[in-house]
C-alpha atoms as a printed R data frame, in Angstrom:
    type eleno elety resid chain resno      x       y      z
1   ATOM     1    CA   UNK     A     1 85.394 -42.414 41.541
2   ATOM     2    CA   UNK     A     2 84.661 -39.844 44.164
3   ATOM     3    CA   UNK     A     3 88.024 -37.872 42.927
4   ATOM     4    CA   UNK     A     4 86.292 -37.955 39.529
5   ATOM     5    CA   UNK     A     5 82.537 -36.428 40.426
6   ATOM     6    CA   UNK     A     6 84.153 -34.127 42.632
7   ATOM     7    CA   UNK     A     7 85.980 -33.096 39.507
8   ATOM     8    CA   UNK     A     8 82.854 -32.910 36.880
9   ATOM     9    CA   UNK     A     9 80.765 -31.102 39.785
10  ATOM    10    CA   UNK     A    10 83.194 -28.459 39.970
11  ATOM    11    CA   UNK     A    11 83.204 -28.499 35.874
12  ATOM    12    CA   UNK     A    12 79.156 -28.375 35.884
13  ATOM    13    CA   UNK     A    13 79.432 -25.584 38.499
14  ATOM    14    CA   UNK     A    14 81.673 -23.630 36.198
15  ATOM    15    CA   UNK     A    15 79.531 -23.881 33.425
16  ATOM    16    CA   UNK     A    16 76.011 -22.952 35.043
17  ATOM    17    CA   UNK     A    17 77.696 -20.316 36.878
18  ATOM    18    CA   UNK     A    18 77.261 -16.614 35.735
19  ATOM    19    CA   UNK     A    19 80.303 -15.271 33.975
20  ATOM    20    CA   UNK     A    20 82.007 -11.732 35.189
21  ATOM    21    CA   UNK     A    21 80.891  -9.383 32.121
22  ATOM    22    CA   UNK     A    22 84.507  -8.616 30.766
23  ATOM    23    CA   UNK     A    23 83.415  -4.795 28.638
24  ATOM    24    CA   UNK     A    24 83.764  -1.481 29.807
25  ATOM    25    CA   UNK     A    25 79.625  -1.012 29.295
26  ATOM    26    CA   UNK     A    26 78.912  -0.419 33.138
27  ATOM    27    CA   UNK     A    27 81.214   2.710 32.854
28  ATOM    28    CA   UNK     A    28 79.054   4.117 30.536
29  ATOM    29    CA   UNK     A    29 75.477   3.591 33.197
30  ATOM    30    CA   UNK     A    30 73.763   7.262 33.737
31  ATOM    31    CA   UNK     A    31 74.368   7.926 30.079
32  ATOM    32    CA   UNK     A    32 71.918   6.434 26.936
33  ATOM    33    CA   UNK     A    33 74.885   4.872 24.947
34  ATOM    34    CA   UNK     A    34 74.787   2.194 27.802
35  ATOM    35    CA   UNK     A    35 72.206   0.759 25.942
36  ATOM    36    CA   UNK     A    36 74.117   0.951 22.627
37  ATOM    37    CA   UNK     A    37 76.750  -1.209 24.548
38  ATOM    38    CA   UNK     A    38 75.406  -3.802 25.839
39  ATOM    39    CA   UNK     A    39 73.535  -4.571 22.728
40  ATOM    40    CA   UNK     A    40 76.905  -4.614 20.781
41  ATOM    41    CA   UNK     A    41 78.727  -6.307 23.346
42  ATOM    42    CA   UNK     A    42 77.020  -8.736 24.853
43  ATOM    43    CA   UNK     A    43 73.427  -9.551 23.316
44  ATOM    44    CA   UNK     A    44 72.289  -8.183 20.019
45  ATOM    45    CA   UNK     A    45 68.377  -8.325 19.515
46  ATOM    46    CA   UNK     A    46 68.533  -5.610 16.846
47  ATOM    47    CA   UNK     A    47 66.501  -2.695 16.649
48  ATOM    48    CA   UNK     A    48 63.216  -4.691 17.712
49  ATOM    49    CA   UNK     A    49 65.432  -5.665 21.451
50  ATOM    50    CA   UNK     A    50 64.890  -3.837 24.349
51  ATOM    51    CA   UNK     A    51 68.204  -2.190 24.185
52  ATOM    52    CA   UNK     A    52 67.978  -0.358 21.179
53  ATOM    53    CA   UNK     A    53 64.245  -0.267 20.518
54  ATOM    54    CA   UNK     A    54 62.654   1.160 23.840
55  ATOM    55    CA   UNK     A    55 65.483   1.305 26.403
56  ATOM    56    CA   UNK     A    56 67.637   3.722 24.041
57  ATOM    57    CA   UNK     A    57 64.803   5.627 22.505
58  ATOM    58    CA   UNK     A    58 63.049   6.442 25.407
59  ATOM    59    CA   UNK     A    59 66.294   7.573 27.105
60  ATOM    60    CA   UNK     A    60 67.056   9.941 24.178
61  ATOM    61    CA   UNK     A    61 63.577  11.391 24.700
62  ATOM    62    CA   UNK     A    62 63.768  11.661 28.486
63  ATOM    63    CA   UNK     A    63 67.388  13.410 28.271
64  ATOM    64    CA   UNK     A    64 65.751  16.184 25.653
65  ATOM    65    CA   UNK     A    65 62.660  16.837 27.618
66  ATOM    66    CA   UNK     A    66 61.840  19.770 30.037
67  ATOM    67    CA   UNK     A    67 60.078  19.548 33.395
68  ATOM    68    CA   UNK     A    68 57.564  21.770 34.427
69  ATOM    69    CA   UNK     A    69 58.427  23.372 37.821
70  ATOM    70    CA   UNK     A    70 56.673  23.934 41.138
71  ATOM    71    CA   UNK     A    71 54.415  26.696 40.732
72  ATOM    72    CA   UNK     A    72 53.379  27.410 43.856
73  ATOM    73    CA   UNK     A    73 54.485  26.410 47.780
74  ATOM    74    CA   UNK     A    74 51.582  24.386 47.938
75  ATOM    75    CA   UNK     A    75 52.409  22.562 44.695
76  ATOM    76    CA   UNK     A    76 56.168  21.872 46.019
77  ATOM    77    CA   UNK     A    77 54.806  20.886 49.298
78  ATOM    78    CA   UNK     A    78 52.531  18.433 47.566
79  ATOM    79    CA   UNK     A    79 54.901  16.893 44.548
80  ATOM    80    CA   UNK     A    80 58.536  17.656 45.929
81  ATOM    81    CA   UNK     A    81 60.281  15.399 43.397
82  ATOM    82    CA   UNK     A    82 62.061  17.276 40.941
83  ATOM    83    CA   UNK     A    83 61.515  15.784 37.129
84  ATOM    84    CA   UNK     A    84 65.148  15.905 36.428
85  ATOM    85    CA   UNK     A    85 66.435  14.190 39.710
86  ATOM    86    CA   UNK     A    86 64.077  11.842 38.813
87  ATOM    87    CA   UNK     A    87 64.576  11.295 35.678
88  ATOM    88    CA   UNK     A    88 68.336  10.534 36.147
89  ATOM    89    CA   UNK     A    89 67.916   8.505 38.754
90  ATOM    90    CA   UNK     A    90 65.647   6.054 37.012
91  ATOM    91    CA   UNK     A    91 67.932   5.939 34.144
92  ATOM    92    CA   UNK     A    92 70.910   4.617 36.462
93  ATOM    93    CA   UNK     A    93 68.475   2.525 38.054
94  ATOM    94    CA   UNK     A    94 67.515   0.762 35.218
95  ATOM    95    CA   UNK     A    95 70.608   0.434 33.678
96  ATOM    96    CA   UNK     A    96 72.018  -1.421 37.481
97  ATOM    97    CA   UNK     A    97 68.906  -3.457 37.127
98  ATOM    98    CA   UNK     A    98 70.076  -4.802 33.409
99  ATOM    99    CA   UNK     A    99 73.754  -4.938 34.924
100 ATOM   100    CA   UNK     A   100 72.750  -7.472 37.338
101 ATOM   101    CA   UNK     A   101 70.819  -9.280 34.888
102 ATOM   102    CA   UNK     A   102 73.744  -9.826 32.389
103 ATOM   103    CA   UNK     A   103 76.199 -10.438 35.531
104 ATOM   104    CA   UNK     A   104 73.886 -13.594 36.863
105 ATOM   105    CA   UNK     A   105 73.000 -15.094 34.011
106 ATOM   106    CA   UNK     A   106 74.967 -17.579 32.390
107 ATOM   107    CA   UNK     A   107 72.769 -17.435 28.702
108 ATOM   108    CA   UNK     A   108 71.021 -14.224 28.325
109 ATOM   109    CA   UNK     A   109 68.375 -14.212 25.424
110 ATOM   110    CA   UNK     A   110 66.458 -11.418 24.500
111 ATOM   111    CA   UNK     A   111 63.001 -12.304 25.264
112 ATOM   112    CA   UNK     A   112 63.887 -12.898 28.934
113 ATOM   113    CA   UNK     A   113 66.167  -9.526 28.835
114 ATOM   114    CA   UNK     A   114 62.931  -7.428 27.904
115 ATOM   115    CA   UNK     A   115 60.810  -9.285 30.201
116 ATOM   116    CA   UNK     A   116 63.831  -8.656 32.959
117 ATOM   117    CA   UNK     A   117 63.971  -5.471 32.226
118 ATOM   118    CA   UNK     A   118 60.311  -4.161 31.771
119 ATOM   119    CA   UNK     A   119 59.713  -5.887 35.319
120 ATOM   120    CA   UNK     A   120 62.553  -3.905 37.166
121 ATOM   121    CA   UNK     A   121 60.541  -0.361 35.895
122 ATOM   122    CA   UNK     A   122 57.667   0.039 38.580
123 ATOM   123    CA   UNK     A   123 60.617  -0.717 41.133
124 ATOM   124    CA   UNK     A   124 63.093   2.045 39.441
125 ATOM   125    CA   UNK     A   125 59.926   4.671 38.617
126 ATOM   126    CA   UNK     A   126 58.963   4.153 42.808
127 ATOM   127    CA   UNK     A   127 62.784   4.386 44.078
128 ATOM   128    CA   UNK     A   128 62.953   8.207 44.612
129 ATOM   129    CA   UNK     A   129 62.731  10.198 43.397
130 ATOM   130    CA   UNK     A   130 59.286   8.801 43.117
131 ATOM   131    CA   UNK     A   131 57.132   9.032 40.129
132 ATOM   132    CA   UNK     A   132 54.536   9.339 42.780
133 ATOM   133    CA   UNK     A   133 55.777  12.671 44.002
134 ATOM   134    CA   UNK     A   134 55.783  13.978 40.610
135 ATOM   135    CA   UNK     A   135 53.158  16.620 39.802
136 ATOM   136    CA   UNK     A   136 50.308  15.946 37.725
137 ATOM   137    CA   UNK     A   137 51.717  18.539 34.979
138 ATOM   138    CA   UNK     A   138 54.809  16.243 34.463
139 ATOM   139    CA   UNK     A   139 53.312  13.023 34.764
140 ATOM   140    CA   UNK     A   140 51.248  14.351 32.141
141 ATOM   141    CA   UNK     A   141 54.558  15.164 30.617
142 ATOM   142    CA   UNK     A   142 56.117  11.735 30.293
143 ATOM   143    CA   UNK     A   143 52.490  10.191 29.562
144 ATOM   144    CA   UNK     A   144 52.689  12.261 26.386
145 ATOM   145    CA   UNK     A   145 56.711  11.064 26.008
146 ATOM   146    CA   UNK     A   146 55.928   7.495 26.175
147 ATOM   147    CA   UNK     A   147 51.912   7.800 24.453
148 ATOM   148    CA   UNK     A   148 52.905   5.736 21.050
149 ATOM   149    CA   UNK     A   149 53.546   2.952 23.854
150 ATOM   150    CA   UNK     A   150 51.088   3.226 25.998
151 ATOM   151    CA   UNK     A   151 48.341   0.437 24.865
152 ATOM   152    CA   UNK     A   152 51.076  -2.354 24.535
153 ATOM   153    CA   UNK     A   153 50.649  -5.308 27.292
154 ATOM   154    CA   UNK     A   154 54.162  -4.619 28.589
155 ATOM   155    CA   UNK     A   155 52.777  -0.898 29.368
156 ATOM   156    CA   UNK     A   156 49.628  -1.417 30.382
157 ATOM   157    CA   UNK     A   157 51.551  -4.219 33.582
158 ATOM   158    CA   UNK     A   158 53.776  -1.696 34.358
159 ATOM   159    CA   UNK     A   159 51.252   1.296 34.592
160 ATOM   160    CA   UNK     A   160 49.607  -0.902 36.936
161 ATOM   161    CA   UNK     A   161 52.171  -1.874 38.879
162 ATOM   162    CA   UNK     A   162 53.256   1.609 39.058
163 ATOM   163    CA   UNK     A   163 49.754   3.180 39.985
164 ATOM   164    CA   UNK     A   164 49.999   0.603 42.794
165 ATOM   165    CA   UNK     A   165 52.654   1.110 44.237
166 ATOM   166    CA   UNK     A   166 51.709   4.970 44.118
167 ATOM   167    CA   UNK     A   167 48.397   4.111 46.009
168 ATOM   168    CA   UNK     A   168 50.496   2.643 48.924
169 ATOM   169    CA   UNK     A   169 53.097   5.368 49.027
170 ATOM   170    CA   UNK     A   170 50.355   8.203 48.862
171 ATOM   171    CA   UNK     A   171 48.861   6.411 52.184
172 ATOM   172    CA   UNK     A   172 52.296   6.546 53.781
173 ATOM   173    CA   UNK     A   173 52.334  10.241 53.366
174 ATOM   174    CA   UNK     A   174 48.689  10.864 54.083
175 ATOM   175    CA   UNK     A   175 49.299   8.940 57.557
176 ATOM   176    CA   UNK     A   176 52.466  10.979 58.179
177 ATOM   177    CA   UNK     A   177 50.949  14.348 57.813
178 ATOM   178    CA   UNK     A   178 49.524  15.922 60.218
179 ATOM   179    CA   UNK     A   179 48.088  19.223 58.311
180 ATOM   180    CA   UNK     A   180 44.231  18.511 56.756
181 ATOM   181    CA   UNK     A   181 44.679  20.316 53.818
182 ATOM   182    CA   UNK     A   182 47.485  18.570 52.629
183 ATOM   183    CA   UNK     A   183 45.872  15.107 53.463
184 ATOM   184    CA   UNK     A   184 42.935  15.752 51.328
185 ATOM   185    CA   UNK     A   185 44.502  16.782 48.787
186 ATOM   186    CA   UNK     A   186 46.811  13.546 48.719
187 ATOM   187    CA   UNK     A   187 43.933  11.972 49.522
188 ATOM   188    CA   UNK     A   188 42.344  13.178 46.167
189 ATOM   189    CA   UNK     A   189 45.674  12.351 43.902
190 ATOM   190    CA   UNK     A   190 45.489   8.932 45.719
191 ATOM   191    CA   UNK     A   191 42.094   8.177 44.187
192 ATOM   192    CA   UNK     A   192 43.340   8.891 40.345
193 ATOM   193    CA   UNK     A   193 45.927   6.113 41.342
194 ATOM   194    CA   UNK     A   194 43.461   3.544 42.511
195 ATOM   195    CA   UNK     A   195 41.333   4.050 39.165
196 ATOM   196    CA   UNK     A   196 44.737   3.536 37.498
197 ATOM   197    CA   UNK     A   197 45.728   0.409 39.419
198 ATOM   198    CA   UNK     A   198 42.109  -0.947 38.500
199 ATOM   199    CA   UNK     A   199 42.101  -0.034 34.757
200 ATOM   200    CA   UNK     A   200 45.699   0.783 33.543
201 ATOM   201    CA   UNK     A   201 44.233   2.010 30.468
202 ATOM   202    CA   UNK     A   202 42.423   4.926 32.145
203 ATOM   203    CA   UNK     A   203 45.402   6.538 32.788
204 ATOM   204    CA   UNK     A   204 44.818   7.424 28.787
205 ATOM   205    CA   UNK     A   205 41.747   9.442 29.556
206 ATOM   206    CA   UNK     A   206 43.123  10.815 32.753
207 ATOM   207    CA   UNK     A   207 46.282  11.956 30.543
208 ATOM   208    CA   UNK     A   208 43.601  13.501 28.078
209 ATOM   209    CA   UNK     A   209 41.534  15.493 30.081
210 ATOM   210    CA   UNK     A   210 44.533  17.121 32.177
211 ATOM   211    CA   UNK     A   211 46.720  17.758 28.971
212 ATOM   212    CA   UNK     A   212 47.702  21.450 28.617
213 ATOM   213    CA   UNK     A   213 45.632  23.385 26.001
């Protein structure tokens, strides 16, 4: 009898237990058709998924676009993450994040995929490159990139969450620098982020009223 439960626990085990991901897809992370592959090999949610409907998309649109550079000392002193390093870095970031996902769970579905997924973006955006060191004038940028899905409740979560997370950072560096200038004028960028963090949806008018002319 014990013989035999020791048996079926070690059967239960094996099927509740994640399953190694046998595809070459995780070669293929840092690069958009990632997203192509895991929706062909190992969940297909169709054009309406995560994969192919926002996680591929927005890549694509991310690889073709240009960031503005510093303009000034001042302005590099102030937002020293590059667009591009950041950019890239959140794209292997996310992709990890949806590689762990499919290697610990034993019945991926869709729904919980996109819900994975859209949760792991503040965390990848905030990594570092941080979207918080990011000037204005490319946060502007990508506001415009992502604009058709801005007023969705998956956006509007992780704005705040972002925004957030920005606030805290901000005070890090304010704390850590020791020149007055430079701490008000985090000081002032901090603010925007706190109005963010409080209404995600004014990052809409913010985005408005900074947009190049």
């Amino acid at each position: 009898m014990l013989r035999w439960l020791t048996v079926s626990s070690l059967a239960l085990l094996a099927i509740q237990a994640p399953s190694a991901v046998a595809d070459d897809c995780a070669s293929l992370i840092g690069t958009c058709e990632y997203y192509s592959c895991i929706d062909q090999e190992r969940l297909s949610c169709g054009t309406e998924g995560y994969a192919l409907g926002y996680g591929k998309v927005y890549c694509e649109k991310f690889t073709e676009m240009s960031f503005a550079p510093s303009r000034t000392p001042l302005e590099a002193e102030l937002f020293p993450a590059s667009g591009s390093a950041w950019r890239d870095g959140v794209r292997s970031c996310l992709q990890q994040e949806l590689e762990s996902y499919f290697v610990n769970t034993a019945s991926p579905h869709c729904s919980e995929l996109r819900t994975f997924a859209f949760d792991s973006h503040p965390r990848c955006y905030t990594a570092g490159p941080s979207f918080c060191e990011l000037s204005p004038e490319n946060v502007v940028r990508i506001g415009l990139t992502i604009q058709a899905d801005l007023l969705t409740g998956e956006s509007q979560r992780q704005i705040r969450d972002t925004a957030s997370i920005c606030v805290d950072q901000l005070q890090d560096r304010i704390d850590k620098e020791s020149a007055p200038w430079i701490r008000w004028k985090l000081a002032e960028y901090q603010r925007i982020w706190q109005l963010v963090a409080r209404d995600p949806l004014g990052i809409g008018r913010w985005l408005e009223q900074v947009r190049p002319r």
